[in-house]
C-alpha positions, 0 to 999 in steps of 0.5 A: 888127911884123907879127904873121904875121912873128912866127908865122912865126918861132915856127912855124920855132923849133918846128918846129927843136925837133920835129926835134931832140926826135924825134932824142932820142927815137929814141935812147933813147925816152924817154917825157918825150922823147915827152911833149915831142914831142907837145906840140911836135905840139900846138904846131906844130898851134895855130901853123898855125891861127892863120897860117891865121886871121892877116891880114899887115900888110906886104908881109914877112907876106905874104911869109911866107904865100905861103912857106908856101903854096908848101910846101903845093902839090899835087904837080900845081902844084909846078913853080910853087913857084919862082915863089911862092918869086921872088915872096916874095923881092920881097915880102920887099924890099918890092916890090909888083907888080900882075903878082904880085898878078895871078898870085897871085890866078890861083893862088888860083882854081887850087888852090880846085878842086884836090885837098885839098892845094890847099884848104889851100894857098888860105887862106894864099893869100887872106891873103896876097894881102890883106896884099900888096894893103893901101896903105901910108900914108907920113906926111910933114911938111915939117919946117919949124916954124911960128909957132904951134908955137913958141908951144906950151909944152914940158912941163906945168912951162912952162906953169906958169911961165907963168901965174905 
């Protein structure tokens, strides 16, 4: 599994946490409610850095990366954001177009010279483009046994039986 996915999942599990511990604690501000809502803060911080020092290894990683990059836009690109969003529908079906690779790339030199916003976008970016842009490998064999593989014992006990 790739483990982008997994941070993935984590960080939306702590981020669901975090919203409904803040509720809690507006009602009764309880310092145990604080407590917790500063160790979801603490958690929710570890998980953003290891997504943004975490390569993809499928085009479903990437997807995640270029999701989360779209919600870190500077305010002058966020007309952009459906486009990052349409193109990590593709890549979470596990469509790879050159055009979005292309784009993405055009994007990832747009915001290195943004603002601070798009410095913090742009990492993810480059991850993302790295994990969409890795060859996939497909191992086919062709399912017909030859004779040399039926010779082959099955099981250690076979072999031995053999040799009696």
């Amino acid at each position: 599994m790739d483990p982008v996915v997994l941070l993935a999942e984590q960080l939306r599990a702590a981020e669901q946490s975090l919203h409904t511990a803040v509720r809690l604690y507006e009602v009764d501000r309880c310092q145990e409610n604080g407590e917790t809502v500063n160790s979801l803060l603490v958690s929710i911080k570890s998980l953003h850095r290891d997504l943004t020092q975490t390569a993809p290894t499928s085009a479903l990683g990437a997807s995640e990366l270029v999701r989360l990059a779209a919600q870190r836009l500077p305010f002058s690109l966020s007309r952009y954001a459906d486009h990052f969003n349409q193109i990590a529908d593709r890549l979470g079906a596990g469509r790879r177009e050159h055009s979005d690779l292309v784009w993405l790339r055009s994007m990832r030199a747009a915001l290195r010279s943004g603002g601070q916003q798009g410095v913090r976008a742009a990492p993810l970016l480059q991850l993302a483009i790295a994990g969409a842009a890795r060859p996939v490998v497909i191992f086919r064999s062709s399912g017909i046994p030859t004779e040399s593989s039926m010779d082959l014992p099955l099981c250690p006990i076979e072999t031995a039986r053999r040799l009696d």
